[in-house]
C-alpha beads as a LAMMPS data file, in Angstrom:
LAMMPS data file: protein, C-alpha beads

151 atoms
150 bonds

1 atom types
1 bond types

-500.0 500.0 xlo xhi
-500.0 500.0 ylo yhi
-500.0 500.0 zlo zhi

Masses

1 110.0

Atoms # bond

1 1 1 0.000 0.000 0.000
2 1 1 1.444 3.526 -0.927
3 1 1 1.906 5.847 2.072
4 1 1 -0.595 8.106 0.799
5 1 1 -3.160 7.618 -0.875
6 1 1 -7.271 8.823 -1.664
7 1 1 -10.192 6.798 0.336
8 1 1 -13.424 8.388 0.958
9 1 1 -15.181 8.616 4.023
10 1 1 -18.959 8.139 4.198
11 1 1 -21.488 7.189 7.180
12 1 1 -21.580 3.798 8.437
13 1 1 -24.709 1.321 7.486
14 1 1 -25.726 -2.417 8.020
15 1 1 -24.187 -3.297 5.103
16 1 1 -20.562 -2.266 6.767
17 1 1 -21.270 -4.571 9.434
18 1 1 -19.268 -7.457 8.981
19 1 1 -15.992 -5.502 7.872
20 1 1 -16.195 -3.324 11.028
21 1 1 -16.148 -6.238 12.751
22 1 1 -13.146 -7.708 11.097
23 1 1 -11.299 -4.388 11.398
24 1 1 -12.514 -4.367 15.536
25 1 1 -10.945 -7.937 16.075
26 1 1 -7.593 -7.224 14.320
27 1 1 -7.427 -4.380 16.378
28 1 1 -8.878 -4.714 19.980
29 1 1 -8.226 -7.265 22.859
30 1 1 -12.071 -6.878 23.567
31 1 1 -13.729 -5.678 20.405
32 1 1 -17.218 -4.693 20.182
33 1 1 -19.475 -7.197 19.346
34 1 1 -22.087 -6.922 16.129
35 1 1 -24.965 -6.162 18.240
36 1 1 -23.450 -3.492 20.193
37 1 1 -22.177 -2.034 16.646
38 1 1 -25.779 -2.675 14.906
39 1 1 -27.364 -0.916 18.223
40 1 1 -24.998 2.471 17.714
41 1 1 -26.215 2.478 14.515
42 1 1 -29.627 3.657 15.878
43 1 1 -28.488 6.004 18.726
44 1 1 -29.663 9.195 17.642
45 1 1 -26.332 10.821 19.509
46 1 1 -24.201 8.128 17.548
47 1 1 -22.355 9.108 14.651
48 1 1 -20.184 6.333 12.971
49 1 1 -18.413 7.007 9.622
50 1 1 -16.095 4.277 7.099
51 1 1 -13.303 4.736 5.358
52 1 1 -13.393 2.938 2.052
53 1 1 -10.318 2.418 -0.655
54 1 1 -12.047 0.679 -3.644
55 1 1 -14.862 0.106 -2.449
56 1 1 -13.250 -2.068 0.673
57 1 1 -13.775 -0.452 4.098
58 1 1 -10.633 -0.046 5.760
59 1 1 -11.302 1.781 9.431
60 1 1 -14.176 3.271 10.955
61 1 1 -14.713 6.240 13.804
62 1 1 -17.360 5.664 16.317
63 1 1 -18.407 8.798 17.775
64 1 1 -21.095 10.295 20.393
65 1 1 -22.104 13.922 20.359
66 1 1 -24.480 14.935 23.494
67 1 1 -25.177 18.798 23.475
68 1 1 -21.972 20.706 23.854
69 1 1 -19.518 17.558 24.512
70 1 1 -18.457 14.894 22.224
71 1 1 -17.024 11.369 23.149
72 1 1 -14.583 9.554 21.073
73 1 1 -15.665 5.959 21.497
74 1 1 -13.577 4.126 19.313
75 1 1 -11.205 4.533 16.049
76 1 1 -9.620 1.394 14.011
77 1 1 -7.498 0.800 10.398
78 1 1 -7.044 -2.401 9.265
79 1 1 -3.782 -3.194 9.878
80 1 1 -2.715 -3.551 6.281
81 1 1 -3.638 0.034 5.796
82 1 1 -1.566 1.682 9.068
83 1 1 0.185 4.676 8.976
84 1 1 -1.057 5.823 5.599
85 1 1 -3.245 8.785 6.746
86 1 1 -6.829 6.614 7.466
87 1 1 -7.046 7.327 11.149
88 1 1 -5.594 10.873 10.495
89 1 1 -8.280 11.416 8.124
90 1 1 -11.005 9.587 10.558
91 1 1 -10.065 12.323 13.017
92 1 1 -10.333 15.075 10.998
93 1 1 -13.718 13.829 10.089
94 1 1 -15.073 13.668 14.178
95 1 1 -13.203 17.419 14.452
96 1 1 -14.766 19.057 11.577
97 1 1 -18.381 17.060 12.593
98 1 1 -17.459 18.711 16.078
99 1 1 -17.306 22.344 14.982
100 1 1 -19.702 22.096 12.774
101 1 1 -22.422 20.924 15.633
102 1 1 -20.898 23.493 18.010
103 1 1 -18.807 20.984 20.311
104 1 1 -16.755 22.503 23.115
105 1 1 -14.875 19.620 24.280
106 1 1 -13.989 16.018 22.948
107 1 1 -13.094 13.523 25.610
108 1 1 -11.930 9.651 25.193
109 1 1 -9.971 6.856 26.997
110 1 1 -7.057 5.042 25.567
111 1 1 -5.074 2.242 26.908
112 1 1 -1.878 3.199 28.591
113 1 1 0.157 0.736 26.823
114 1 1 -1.338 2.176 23.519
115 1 1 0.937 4.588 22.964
116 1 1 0.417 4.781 19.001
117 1 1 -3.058 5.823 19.503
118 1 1 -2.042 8.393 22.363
119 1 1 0.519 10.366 19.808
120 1 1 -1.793 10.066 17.041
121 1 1 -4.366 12.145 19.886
122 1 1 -1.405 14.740 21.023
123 1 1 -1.010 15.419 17.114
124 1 1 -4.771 16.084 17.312
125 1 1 -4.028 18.196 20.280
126 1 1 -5.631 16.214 22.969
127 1 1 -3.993 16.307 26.051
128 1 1 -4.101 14.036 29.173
129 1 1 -6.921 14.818 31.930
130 1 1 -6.587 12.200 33.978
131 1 1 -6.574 8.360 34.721
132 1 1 -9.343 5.570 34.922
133 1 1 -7.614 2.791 37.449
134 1 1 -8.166 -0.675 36.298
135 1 1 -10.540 -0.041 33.856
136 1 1 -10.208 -2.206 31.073
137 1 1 -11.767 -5.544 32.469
138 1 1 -9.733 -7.821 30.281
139 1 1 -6.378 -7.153 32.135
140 1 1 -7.013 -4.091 34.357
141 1 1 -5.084 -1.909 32.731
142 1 1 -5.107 2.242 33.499
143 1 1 -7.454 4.186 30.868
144 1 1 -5.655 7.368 30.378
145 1 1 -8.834 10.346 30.113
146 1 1 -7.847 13.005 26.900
147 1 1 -9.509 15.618 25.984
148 1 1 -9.475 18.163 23.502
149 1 1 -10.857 21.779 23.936
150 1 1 -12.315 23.098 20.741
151 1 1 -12.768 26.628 20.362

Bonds

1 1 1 2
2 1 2 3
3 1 3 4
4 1 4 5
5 1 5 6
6 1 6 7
7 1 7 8
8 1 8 9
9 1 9 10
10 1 10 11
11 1 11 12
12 1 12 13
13 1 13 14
14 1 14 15
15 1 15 16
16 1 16 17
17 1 17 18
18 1 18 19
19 1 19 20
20 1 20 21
21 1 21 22
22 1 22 23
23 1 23 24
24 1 24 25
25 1 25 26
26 1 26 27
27 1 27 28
28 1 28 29
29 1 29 30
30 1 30 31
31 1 31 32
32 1 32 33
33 1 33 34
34 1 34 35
35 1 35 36
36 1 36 37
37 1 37 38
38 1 38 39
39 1 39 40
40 1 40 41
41 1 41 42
42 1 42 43
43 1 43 44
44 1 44 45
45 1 45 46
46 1 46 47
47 1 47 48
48 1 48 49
49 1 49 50
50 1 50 51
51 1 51 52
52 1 52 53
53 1 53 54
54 1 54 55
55 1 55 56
56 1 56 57
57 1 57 58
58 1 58 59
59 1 59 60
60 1 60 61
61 1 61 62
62 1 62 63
63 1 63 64
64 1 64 65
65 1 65 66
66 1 66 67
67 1 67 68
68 1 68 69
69 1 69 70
70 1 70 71
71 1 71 72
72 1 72 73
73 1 73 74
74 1 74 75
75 1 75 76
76 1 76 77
77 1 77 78
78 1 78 79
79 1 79 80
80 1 80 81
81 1 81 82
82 1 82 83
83 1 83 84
84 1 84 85
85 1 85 86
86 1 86 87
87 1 87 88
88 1 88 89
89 1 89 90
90 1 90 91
91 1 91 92
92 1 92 93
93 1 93 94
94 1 94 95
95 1 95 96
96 1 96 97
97 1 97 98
98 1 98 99
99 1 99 100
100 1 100 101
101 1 101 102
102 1 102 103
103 1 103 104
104 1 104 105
105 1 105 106
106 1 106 107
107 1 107 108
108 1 108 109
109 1 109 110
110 1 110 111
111 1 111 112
112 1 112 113
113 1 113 114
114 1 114 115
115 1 115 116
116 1 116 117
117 1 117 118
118 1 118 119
119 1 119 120
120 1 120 121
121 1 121 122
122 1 122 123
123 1 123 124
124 1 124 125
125 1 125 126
126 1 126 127
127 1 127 128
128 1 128 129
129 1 129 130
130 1 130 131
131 1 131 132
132 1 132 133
133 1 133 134
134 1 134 135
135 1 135 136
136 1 136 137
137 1 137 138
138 1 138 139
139 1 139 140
140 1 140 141
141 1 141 142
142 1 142 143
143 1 143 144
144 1 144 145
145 1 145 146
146 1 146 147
147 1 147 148
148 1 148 149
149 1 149 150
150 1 150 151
C-alpha cells in the first residue's frame, strides 16, 4: 500500500457490518461485538463514519455527540492500511463534525500501553486529563482520560 493515498469517508450502514467487525478484532483485545455495533447504529447521539479504498472499508470512527460535549468511542485501520493517513483522516472527520455541531470539548480513553493511539491524539491536540484505574476488564489496565478543547 502507498503511504498516501485517496479513500473516501462516508457514514456507516448495516451493510458495513461485517468488515467493522473484522477491522474491531484485528485491532482490539475486547472488540465490540455486532450487536453493540448494529445498536450504535440507531443512537440518535451516535455518529459512525467508514473509510473505504475501492470500495473495501478499511477503518471506521465511532463517535457520540451529546449537546456541547463529544465522546470519542472508538477509532480502528485495518492493519494492512496503518500509517497511511486513514485514522488521520477519521479524526479530521469527528473534528470538523465537532465544529460544525458546536462541540466545546472532545473527551476519550485510551489504553496506557497504547501509545500509538495516544501520539496520534497529542497530534490532534488532545492532552491528558486524567486516569481511569483498572478499567479495562480484560487485564485491568489504566485508561488514560484526553480531551481536547475546541474553540
Amino acid at each position: 500500500m502507498p503511504k498516501r493515498f485517496r479513500f473516501q469517508l462516508r457514514p456507516m450502514t448495516r451493510s458495513d457490518l461485517d468488515a467493522v467487525l473484522d477491522i474491531e478484532r484485528r485491532s482490539f483485545e475486547q472488540p465490540y461485538s455486532r450487536e453493540i455495533l448494529a445498536q450504535e447504529l440507531k443512537i440518535k447521539a451516535a455518529h459512525l463514519r467508514v473509510a473505504t479504498y475501492r470500495r473495501k472499508v478499511i477503518g471506521y470512527i465511532d463517535f457520540w455527540l451529546v449537546h456541547d460535549e463529544m465522546e470519542l468511542i472508538s477509532i480502528a485501520v485495518h492493519p494492512e492500511f496503518k500509517r497511511c493517513g486513514v485514522g488521520e483522516g477519521l479524526m479530521h472527520e469527528m473534528i470538523r463534525f465537532a465544529h460544525q455541531n458546536e462541540a466545546r470539548f472532545i473527551y476519550l480513553d485510551v489504553r496506557r500501553s497504547n501509545e500509538a493511539a495516544q501520539h496520534l491524539y497529542e497530534k490532534f491536540g488532545f492532552e491528558k486529563a486524567g486516569v481511569r484505574r483498572r478499567y479495562y476488564s480484560d487485564n485491568q489496565e489504566d485508561a488514560i482520560i484526553m480531551k481536547k478543547v475546541l474553540e
